[in-house]
KOLGU-194778 format. One record per residue: z negated, x negated, y of N, C-alpha, C, O in turn; residue number from 1. Coordinates in steps of 0.05 Angstrom, whole numbers. Layout:
BEGIN
<node n_zz="Z" n_xx="X" n_yy="Y" ca_zz="Z" ca_xx="X" ca_yy="Y" c_zz="Z" c_xx="X" c_yy="Y" o_zz="Z" o_xx="X" o_yy="Y" resi="NUM"/>
...
***
This chain:
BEGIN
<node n_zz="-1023" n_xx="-1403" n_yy="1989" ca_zz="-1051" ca_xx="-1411" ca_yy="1988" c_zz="-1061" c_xx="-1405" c_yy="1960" o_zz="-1058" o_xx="-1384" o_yy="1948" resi="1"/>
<node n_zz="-1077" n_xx="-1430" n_yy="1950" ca_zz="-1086" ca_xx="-1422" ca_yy="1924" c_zz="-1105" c_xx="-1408" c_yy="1919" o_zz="-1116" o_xx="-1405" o_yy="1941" resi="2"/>
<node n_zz="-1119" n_xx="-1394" n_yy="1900" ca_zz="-1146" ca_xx="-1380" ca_yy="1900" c_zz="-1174" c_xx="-1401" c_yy="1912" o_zz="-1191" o_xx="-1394" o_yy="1928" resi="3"/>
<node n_zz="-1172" n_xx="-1421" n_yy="1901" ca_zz="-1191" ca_xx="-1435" ca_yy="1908" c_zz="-1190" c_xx="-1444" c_yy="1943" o_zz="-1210" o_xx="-1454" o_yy="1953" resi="4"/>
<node n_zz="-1168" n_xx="-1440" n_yy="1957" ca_zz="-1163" ca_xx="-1450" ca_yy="1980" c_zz="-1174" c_xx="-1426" c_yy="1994" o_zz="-1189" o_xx="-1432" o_yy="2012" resi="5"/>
<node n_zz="-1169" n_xx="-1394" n_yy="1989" ca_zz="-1179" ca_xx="-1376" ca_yy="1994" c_zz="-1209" c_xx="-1376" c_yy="1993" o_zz="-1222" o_xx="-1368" o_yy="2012" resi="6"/>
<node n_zz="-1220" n_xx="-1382" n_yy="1974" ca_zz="-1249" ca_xx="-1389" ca_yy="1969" c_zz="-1253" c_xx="-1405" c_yy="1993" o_zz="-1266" o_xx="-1397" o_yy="2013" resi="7"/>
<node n_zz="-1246" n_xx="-1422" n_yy="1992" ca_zz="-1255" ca_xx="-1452" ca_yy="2012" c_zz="-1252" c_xx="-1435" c_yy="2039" o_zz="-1272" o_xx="-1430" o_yy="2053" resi="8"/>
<node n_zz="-1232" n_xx="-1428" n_yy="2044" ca_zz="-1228" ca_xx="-1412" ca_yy="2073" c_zz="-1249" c_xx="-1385" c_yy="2080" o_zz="-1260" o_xx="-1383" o_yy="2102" resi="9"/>
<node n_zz="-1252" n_xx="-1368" n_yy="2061" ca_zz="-1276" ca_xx="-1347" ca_yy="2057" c_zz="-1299" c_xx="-1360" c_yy="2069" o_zz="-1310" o_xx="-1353" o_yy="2090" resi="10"/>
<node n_zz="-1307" n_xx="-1385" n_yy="2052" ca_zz="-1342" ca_xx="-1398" ca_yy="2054" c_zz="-1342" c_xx="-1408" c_yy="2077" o_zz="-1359" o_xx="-1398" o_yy="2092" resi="11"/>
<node n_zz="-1329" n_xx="-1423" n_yy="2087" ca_zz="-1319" ca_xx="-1438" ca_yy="2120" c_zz="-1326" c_xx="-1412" c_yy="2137" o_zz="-1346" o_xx="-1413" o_yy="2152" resi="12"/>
<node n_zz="-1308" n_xx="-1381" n_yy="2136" ca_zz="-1310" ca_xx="-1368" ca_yy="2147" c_zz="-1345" c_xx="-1340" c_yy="2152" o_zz="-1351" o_xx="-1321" o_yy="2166" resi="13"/>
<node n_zz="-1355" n_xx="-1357" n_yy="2129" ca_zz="-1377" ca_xx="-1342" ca_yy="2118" c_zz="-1399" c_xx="-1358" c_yy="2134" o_zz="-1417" o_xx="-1347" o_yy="2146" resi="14"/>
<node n_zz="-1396" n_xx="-1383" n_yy="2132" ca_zz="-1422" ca_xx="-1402" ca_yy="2142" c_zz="-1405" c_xx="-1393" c_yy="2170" o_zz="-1403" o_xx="-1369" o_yy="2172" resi="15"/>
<node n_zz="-1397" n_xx="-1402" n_yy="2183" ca_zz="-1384" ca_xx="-1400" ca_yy="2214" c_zz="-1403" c_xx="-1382" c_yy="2229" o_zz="-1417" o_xx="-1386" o_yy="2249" resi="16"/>
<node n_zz="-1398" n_xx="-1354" n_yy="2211" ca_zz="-1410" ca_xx="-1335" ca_yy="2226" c_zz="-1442" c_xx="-1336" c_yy="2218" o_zz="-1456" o_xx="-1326" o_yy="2236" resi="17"/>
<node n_zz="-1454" n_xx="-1343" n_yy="2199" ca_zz="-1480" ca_xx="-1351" ca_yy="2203" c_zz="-1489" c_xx="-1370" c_yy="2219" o_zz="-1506" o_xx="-1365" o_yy="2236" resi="18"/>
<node n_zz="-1478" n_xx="-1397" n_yy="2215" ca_zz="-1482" ca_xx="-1411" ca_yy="2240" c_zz="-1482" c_xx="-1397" c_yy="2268" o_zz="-1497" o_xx="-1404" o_yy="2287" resi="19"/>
<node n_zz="-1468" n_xx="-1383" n_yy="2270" ca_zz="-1468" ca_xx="-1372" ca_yy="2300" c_zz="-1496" c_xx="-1349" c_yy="2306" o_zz="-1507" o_xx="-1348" o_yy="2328" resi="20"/>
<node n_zz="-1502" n_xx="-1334" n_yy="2289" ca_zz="-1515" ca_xx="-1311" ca_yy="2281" c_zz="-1545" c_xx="-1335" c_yy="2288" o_zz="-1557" o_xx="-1337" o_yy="2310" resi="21"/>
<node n_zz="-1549" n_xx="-1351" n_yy="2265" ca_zz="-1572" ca_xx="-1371" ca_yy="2281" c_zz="-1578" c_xx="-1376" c_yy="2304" o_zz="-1601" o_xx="-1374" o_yy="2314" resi="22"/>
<node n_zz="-1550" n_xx="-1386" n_yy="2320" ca_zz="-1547" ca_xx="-1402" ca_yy="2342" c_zz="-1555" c_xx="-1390" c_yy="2366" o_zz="-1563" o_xx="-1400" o_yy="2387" resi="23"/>
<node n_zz="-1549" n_xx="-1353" n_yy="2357" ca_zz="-1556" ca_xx="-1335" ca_yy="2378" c_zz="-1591" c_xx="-1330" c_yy="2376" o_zz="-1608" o_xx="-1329" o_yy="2395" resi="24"/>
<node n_zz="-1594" n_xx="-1328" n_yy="2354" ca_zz="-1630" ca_xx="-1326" ca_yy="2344" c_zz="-1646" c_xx="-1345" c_yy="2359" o_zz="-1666" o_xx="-1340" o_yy="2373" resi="25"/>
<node n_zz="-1634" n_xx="-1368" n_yy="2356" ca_zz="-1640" ca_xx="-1396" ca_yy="2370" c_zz="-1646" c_xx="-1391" c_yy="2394" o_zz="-1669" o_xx="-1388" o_yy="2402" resi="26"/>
<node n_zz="-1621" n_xx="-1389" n_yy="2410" ca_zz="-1626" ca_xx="-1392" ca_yy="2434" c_zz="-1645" c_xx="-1369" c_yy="2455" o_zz="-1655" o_xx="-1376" o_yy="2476" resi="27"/>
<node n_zz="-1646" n_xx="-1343" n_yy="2443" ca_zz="-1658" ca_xx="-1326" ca_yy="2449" c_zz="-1697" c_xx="-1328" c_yy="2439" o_zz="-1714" o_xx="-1317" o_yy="2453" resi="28"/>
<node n_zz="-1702" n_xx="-1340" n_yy="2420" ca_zz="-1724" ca_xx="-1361" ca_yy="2423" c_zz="-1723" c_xx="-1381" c_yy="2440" o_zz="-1747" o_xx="-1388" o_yy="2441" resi="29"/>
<node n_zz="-1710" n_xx="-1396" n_yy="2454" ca_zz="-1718" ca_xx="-1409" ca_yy="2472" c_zz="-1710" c_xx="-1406" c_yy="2496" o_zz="-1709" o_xx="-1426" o_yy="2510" resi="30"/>
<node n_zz="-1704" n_xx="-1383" n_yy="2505" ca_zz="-1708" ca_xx="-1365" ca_yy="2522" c_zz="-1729" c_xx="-1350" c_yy="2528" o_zz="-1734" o_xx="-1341" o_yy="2550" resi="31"/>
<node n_zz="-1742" n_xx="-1347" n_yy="2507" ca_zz="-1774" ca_xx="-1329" ca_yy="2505" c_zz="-1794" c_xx="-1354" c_yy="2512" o_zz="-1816" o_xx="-1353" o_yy="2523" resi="32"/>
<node n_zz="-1778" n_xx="-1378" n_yy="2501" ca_zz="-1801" ca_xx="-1396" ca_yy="2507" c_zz="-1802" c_xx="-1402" c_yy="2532" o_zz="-1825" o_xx="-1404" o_yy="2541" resi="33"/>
<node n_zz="-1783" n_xx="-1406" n_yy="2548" ca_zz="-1778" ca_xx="-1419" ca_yy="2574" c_zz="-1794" c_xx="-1401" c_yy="2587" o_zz="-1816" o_xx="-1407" o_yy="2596" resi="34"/>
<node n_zz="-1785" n_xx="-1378" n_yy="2589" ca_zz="-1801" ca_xx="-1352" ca_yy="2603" c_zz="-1830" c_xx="-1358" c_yy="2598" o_zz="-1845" o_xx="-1361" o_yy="2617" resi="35"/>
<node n_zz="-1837" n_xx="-1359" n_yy="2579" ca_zz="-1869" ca_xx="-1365" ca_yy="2577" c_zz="-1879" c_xx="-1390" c_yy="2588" o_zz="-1903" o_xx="-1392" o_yy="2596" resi="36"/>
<node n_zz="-1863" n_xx="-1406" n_yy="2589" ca_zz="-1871" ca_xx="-1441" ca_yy="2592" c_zz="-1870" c_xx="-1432" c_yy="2625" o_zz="-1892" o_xx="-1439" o_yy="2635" resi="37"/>
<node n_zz="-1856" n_xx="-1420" n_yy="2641" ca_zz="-1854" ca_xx="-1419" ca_yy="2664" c_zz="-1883" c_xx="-1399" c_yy="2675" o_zz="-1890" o_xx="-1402" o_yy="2698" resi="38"/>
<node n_zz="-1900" n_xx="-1380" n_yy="2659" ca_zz="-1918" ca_xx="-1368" ca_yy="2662" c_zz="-1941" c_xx="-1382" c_yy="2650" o_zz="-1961" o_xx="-1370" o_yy="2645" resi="39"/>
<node n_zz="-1938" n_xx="-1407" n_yy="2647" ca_zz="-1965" ca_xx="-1421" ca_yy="2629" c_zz="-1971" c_xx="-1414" c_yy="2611" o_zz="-1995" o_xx="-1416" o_yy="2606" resi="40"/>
<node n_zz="-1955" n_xx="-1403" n_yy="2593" ca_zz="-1959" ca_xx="-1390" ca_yy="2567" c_zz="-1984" c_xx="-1364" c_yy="2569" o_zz="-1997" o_xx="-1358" o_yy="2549" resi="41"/>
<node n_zz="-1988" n_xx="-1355" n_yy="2586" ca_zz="-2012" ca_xx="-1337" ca_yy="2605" c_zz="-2034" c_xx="-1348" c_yy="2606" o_zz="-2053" o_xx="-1332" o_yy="2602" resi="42"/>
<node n_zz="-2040" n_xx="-1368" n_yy="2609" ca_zz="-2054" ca_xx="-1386" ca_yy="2609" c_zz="-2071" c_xx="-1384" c_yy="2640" o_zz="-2052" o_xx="-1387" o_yy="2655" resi="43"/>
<node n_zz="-2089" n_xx="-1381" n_yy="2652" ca_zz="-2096" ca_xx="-1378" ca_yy="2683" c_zz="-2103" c_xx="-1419" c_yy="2683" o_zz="-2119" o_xx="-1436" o_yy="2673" resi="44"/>
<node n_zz="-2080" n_xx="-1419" n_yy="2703" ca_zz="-2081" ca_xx="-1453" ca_yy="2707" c_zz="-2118" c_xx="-1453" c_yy="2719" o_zz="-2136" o_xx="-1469" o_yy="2717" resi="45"/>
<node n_zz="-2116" n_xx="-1435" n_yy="2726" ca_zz="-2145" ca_xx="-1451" ca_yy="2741" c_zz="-2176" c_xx="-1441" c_yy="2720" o_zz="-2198" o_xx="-1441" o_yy="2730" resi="46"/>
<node n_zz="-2174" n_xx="-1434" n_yy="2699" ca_zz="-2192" ca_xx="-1421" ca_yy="2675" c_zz="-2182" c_xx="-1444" c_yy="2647" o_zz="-2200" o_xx="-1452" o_yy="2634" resi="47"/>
<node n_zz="-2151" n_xx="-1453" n_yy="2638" ca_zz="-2152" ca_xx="-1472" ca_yy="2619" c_zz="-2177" c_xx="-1482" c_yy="2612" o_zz="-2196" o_xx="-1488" o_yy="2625" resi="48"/>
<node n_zz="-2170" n_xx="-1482" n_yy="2580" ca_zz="-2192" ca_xx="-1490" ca_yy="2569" c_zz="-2184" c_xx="-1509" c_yy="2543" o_zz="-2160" o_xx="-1510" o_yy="2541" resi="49"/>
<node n_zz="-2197" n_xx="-1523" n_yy="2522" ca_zz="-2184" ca_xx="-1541" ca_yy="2502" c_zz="-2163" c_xx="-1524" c_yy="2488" o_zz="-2140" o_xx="-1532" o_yy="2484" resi="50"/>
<node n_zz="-2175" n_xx="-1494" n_yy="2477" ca_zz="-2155" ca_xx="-1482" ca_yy="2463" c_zz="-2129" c_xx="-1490" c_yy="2474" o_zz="-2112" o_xx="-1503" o_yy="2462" resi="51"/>
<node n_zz="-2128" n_xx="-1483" n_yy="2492" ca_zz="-2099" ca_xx="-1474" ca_yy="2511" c_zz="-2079" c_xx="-1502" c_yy="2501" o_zz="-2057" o_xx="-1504" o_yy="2490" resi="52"/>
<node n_zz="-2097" n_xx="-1518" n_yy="2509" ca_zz="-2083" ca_xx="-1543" ca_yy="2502" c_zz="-2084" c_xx="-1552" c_yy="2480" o_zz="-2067" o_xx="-1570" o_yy="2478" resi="53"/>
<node n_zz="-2095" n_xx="-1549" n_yy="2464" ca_zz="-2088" ca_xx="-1548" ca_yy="2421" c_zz="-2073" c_xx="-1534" c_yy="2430" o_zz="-2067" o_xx="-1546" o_yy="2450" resi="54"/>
<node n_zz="-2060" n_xx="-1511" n_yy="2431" ca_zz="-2046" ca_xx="-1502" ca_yy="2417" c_zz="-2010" c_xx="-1506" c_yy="2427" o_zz="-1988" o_xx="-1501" o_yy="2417" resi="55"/>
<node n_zz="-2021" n_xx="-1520" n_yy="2457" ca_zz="-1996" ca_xx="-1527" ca_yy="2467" c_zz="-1992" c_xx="-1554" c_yy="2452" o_zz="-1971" o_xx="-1563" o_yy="2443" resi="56"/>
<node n_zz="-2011" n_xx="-1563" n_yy="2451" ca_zz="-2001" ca_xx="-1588" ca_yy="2431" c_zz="-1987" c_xx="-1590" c_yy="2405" o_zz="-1970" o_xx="-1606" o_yy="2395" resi="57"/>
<node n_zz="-2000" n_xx="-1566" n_yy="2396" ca_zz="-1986" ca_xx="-1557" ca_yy="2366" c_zz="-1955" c_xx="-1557" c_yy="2371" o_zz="-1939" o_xx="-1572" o_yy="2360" resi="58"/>
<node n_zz="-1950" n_xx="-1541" n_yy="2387" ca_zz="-1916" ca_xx="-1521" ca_yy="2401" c_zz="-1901" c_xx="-1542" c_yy="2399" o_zz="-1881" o_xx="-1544" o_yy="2385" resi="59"/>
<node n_zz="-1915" n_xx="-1565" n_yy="2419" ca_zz="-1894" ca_xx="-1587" ca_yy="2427" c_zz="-1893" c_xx="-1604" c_yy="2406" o_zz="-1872" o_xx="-1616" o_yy="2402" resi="60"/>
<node n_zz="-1915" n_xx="-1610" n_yy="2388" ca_zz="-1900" ca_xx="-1629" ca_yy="2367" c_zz="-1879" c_xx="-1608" c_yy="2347" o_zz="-1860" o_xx="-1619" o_yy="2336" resi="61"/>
<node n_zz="-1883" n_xx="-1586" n_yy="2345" ca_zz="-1871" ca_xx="-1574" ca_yy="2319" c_zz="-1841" c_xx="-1575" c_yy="2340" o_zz="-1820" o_xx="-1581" o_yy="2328" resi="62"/>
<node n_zz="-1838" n_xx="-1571" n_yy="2363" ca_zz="-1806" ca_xx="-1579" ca_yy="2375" c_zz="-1796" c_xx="-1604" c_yy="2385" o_zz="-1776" o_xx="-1610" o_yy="2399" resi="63"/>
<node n_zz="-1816" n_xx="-1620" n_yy="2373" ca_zz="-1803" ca_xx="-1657" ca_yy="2380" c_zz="-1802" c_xx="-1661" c_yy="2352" o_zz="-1791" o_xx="-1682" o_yy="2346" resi="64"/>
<node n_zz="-1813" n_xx="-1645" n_yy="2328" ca_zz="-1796" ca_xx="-1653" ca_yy="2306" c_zz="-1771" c_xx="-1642" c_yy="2300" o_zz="-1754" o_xx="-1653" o_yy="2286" resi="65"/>
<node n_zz="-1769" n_xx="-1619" n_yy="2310" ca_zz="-1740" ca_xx="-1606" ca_yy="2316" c_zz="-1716" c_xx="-1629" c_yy="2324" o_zz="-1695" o_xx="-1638" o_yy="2314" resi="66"/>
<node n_zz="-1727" n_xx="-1632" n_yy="2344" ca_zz="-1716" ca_xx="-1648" ca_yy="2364" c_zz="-1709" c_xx="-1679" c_yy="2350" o_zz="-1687" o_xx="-1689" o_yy="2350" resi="67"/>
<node n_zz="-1732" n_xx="-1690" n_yy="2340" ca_zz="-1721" ca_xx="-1702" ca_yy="2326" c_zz="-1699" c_xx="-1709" c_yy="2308" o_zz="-1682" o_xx="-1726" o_yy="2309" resi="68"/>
<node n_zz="-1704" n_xx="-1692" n_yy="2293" ca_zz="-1689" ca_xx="-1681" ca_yy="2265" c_zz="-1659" c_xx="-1685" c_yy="2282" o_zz="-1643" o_xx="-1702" o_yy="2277" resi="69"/>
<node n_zz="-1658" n_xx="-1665" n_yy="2300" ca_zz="-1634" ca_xx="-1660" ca_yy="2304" c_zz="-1619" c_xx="-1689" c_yy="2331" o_zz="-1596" o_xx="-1687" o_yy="2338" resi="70"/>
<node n_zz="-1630" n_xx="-1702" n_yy="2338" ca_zz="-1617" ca_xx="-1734" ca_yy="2350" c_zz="-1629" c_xx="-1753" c_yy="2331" o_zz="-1634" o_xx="-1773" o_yy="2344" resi="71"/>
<node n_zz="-1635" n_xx="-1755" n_yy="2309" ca_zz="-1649" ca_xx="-1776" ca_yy="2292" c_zz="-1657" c_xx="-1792" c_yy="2298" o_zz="-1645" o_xx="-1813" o_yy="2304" resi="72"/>
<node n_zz="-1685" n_xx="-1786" n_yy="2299" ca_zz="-1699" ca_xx="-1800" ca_yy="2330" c_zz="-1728" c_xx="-1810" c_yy="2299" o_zz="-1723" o_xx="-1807" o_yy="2275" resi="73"/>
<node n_zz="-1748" n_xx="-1818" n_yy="2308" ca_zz="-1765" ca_xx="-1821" ca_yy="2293" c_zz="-1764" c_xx="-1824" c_yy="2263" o_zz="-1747" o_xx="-1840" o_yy="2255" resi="74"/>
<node n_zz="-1782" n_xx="-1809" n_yy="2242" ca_zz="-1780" ca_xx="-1813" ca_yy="2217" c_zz="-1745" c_xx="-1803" c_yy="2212" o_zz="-1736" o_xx="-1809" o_yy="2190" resi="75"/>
<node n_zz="-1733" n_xx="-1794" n_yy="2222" ca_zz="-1703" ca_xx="-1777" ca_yy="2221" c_zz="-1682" c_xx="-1806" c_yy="2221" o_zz="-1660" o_xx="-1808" o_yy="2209" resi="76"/>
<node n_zz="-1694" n_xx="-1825" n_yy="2237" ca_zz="-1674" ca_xx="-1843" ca_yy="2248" c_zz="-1655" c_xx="-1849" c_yy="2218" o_zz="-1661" o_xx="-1841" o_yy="2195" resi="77"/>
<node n_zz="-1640" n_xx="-1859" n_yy="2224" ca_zz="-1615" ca_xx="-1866" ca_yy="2208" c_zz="-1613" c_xx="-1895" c_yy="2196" o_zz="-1592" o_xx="-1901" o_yy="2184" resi="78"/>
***
């Protein structure tokens, strides 16, 4: 193996475990989210008010651009 092949294999092995390190961050945020989404974000369904819903509006576009991004869906498309 050449030095540079060692390099190449190091960085592969370097992102790998960041990618994964994310993936766990990730999913453990949307785990917190679900949990909340399942509690109405504490929201008393029967007291809602506009805030509640700004700000759920905010949530859900900032994760349908996610979402986007990641099936290249909208401005993302291909």
């Amino acid at each position: 193996m050449t030095d540079r092949e060692a390099r190449a294999a190091r960085n592969q092995e370097n992102s790998l475990t960041t990618f994964l390190a994310k993936k766990a961050e990730f999913h453990a945020l949307l785990t917190e989210l679900t949990q909340a989404s399942e509690d109405h974000f504490g929201a008393d369904p029967e007291k809602v008010l506009w805030g509640e819903a700004a700000w759920l509006s905010d949530a859900t576009a900032k994760l349908k651009d996610i979402a986007d991004q990641h099936f290249r869906r909208g401005e993302y498309a291909c």
